[in-house]
N, C-alpha and C positions, 0 to 999 in steps of 0.2 A: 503198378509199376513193378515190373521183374528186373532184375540185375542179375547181369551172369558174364564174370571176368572172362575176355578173352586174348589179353597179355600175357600169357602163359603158353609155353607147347603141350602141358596134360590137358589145356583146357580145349575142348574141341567144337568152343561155341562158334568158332570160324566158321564151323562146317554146319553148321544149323540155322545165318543166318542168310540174307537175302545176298548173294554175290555181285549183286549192281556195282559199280561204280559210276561217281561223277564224272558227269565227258570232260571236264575242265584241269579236276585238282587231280585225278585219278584216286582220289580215295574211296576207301569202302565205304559200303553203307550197313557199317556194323550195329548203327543205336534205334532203328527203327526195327524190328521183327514181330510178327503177329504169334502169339502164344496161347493153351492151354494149360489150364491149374486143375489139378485134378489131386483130392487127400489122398496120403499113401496108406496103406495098411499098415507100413512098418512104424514101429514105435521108435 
């Protein structure tokens, strides 16, 4: 499980996740996104 706040304006996880919305409610479909993890070098 990844989490990454996107109730924020610095946060710009809007823009990384799937833009779909619901035909119904018109909400986004911000909690589902496919991810890679990969170690950083930085310490």
């Amino acid at each position: 499980m990844v989490f990454v706040p996107f109730c924020y304006g610095e946060a710009a996880a809007n823009l990384l996740t799937n833009p779909a919305l619901d035909p119904y409610g018109k909400i986004p479909e911000f909690k589902y996104a496919a991810c890679r993890l990969s170690r950083s070098d930085v310490a």
